[in-house]
C-alpha positions in Angstrom: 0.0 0.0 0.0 2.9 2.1 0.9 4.7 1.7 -2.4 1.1 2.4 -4.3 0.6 5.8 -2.2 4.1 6.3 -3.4 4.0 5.8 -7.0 0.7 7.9 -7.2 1.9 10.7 -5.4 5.7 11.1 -7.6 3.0 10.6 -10.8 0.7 13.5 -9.5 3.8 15.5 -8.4 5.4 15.5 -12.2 2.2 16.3 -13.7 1.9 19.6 -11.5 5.2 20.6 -12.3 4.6 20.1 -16.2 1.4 22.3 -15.3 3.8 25.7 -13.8 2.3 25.5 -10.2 5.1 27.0 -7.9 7.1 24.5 -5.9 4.8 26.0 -2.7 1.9 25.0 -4.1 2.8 21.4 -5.4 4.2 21.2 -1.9 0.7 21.7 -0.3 -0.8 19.7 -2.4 1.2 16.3 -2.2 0.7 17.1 1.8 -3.0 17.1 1.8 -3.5 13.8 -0.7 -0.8 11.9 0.8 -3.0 12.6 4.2 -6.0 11.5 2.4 -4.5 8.6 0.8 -3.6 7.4 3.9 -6.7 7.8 5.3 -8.7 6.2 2.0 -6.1 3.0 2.2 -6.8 2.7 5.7 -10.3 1.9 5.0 -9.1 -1.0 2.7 -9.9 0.9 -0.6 -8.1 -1.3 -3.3 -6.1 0.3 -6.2 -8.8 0.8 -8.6 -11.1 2.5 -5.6 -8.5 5.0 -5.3 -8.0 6.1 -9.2 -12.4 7.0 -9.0 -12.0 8.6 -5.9 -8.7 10.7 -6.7 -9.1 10.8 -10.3 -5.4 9.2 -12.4 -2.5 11.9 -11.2 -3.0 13.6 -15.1 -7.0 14.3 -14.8 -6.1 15.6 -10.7 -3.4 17.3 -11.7 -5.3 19.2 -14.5 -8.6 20.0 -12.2 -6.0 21.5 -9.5 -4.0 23.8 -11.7 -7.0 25.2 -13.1 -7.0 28.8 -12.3 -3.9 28.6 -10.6 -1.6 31.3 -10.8 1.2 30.9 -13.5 4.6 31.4 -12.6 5.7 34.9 -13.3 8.6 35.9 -14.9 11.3 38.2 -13.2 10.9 41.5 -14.5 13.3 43.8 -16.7 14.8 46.7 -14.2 14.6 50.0 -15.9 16.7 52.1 -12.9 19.9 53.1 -15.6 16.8 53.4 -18.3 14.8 56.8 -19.5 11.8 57.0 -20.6 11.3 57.9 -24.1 7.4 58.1 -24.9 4.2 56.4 -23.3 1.6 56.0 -25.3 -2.0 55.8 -23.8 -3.8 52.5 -24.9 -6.6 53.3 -27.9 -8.1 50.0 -27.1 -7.9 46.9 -25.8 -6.9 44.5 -29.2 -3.0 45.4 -30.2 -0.3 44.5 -32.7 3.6 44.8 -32.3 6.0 45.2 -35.0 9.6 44.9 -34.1 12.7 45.6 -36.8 16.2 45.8 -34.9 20.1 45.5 -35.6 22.4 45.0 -32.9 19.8 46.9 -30.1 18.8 44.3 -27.2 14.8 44.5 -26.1 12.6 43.3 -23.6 9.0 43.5 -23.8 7.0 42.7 -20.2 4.0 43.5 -18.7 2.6 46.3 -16.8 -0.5 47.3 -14.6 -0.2 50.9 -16.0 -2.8 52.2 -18.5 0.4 53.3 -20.9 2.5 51.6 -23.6 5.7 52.5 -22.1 9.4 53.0 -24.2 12.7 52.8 -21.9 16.0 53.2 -23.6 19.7 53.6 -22.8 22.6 54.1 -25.1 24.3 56.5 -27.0 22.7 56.9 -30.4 19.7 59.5 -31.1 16.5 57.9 -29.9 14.7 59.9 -32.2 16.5 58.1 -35.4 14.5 55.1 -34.3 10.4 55.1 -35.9 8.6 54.1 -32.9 4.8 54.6 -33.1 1.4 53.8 -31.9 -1.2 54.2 -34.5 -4.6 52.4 -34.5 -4.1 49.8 -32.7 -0.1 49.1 -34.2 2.6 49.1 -32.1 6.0 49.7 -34.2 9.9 50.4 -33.1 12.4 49.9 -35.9 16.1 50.7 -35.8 17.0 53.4 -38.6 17.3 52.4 -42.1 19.9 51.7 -44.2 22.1 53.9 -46.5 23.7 51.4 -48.7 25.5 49.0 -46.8 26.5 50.8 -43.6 24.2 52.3 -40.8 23.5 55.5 -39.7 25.5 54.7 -36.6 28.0 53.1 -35.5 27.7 49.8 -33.4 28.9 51.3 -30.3 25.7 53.6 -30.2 23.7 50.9 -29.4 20.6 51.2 -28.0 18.6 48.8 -25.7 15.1 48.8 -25.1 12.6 48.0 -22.4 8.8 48.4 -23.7 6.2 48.0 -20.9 2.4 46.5 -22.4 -0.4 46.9 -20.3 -2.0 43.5 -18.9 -5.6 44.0 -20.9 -3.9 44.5 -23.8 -5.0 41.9 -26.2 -2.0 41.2 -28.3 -3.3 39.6 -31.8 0.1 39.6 -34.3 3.3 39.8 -32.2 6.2 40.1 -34.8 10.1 40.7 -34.2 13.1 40.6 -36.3 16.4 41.4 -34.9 19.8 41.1 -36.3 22.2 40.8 -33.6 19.8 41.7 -31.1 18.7 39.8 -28.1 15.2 39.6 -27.1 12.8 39.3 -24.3 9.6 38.6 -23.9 8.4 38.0 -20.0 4.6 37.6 -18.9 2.9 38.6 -21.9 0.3 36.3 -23.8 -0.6 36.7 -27.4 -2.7 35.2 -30.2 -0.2 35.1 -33.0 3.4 34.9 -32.0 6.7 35.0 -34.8 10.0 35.4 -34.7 13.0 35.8 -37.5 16.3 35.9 -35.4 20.2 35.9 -36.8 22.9 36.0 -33.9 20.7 37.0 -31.0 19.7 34.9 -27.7 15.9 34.7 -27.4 14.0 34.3 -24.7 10.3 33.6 -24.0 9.1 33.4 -20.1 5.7 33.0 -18.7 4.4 33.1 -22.1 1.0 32.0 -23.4 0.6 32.0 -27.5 -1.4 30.2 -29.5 0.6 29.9 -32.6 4.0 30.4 -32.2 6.7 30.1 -35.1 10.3 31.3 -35.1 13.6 30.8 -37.2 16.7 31.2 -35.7 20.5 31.3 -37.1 22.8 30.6 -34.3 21.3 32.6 -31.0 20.2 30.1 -28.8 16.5 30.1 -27.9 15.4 29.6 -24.7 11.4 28.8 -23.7 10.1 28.4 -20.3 6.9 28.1 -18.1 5.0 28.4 -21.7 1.6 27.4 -22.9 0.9 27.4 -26.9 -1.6 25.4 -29.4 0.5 25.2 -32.2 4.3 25.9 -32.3 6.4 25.6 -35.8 10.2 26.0 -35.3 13.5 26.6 -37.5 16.8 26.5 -36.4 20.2 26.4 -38.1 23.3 26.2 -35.3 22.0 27.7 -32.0 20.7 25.4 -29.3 16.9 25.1 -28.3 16.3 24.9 -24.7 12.6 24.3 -23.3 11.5 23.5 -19.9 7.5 23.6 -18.8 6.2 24.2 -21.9 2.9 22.7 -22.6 1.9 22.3 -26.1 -1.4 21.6 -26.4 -2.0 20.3 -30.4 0.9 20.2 -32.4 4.9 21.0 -32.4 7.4 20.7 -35.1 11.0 21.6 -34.5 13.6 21.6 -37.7 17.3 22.4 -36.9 20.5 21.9 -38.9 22.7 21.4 -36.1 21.6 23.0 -32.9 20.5 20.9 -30.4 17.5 20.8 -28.6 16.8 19.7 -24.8 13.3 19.6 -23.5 12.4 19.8 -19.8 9.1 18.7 -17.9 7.1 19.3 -21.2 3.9 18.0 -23.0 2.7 17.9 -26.6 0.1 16.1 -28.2 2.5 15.9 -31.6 6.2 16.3 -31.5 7.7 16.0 -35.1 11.4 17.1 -35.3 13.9 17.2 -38.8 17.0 17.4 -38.0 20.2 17.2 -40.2 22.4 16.6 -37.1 21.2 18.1 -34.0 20.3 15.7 -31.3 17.0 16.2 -29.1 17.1 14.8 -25.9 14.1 15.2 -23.2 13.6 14.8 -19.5 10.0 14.5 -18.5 9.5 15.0 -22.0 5.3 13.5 -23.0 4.7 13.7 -26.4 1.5 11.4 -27.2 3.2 11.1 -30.5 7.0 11.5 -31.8 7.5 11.6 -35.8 11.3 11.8 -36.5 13.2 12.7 -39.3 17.2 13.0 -39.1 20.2 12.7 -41.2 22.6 11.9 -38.2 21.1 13.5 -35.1 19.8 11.4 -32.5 16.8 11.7 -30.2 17.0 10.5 -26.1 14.1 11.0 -23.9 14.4 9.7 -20.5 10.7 9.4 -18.6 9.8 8.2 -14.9 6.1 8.6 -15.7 4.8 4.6 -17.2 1.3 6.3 -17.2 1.8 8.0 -20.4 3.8 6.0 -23.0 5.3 7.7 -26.2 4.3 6.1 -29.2 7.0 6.8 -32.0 4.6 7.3 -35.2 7.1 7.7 -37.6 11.2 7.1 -37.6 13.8 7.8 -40.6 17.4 8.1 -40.4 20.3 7.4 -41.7 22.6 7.1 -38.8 20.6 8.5 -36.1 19.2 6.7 -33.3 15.8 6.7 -31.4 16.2 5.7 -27.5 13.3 6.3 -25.5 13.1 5.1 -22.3 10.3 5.0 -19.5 9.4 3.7 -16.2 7.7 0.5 -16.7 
């Protein structure tokens, strides 16, 4: 009975940490069922009594994160920063277009009423177009004269831009050369990326289509929610930890490697040339694979949740999958 209590309670404790609850609160929880466990086996309830009672640790685990609150982000500090412009929000529904080279940005939330610019740096804030017309958002870096800039890159400029919390972001959209990017407690509808030498990162992030190339930044996703996600990557690595995914996810990469922590999908499909996946508490329900020489690892404790492996091609690559049984 012991080892049963056991087993049922480390199953219900991964599935809460897949689902962003803090380490407090998936603390209390395990306390209070592992009291009434106790007190249910007591009574002589057999196995099966106990899954229609409690629910499997997957269907529990979902009803208690319900309305739970996500795990926020640390915020961007803006102390060294001024501020350029606020801009009051005309409604609720916004858009964001981003076009940088070499500047570094974070975008995060805020309970103001204001879209809010911070910079620092040495260049001329006002070479930049940044604007707030119906409903757009827009900061670009200044255009080019031929080849070369109108400054040089030891003007740079980094940003810190502030969204209110009812903004409704529909069509999120960066491209950055260079640049590295941000984006902390924000949700959005449409979510894409085009990156070349920059380090991205995504935190406390909920989008429902995501899709984002990368040439050599690394990319780095956590406590994330998104229906569909669609990724490119040529040399930079792909780091993801509590990121749920709840239809579909397809990862291509050249040679970056990707490692996924405490995740979910319904789909995974990855392409790779010769970058190697390898996952930790990684669930897809299904895992298509595609590889010239990469390989793909997944080590599971869960045996509730089995990955079946759909589809497998490779030429040297191997597929190693191993799960509690």
């Amino acid at each position: 009975e012991e080892k049963r209590m056991k087993k049922f309670l480390e199953d219900l404790k991964r599935e809460l940490q897949k689902r962003n609850l803090s380490s407090q609160e998936i603390d209390e929880i395990l306390r209070d069922h592992e009291e009434m466990i106790q007190s249910a086996l007591a009574q002589g309830l057999s196995e099966e009594e106990l899954k229609t009672r409690f629910g499997d640790p997957v269907s529990l685990a979902s009803e208690l994160s319900e309305g739970t609150k996500r795990v926020e982000a640390d915020q961007a500090k803006y102390d060294e920063y001024k501020l350029y412009k606020s801009f009051m929000l005309q409604s609720d529904d916004l858009d964001i277009q981003t076009n940088l080279v070499s500047e570094d940005i974070t975008y995060q939330v805020t309970d103001e009423d204001s879209i809010s610019v911070y910079y620092k740096g040495k260049a001329d804030i006002k070479d930049y177009h940044i604007s707030y017309e119906k409903g757009l958002f827009t900061l670009s870096a200044p255009k080019k004269i031929g080849f070369l800039f109108m400054r040089s890159s030891s003007d740079d400029v980094d940003f810190i831009i502030e969204i209110p919390k009812q903004a409704l972001i529909k069509d999120f959209s960066i491209k950055g050369v260079s640049s590295d990017v941000k984006v902390l407690n924000l949700d959005s509808k449409n979510f894409t990326l085009s990156s070349t030498s920059g380090d991205i990162t995504l935190n406390n992030v909920s989008i429902e289509t995501a899709k984002w190339n990368t040439v050599s930044g690394d990319m780095h996703v956590e406590h994330a929610q998104m229906d569909v996600l669609t990724t490119s990557q040529v040399s930079g690595d792909l780091f993801i930890k509590h990121l749920e995914v709840k239809d579909h996810m397809t990862i291509s990469t050249v040679s970056g490697d990707i490692k996924i922590e405490d995740s979910s999908a319904q789909t995974c499909e990855l392409k790779s040339v010769s970058g190697d996946l390898v996952g930790t508490e990684f669930y897809p329900s299904r895992l298509g694979f595609k590889s010239v020489s990469g390989d793909v690892k997944i080590r599971n404790q869960s045996s509730e949740h089995k990955v079946d492996v759909f589809k497998s091609s490779s030429l040297s690559g191997e597929v190693s999958i191993k799960q509690a049984s």
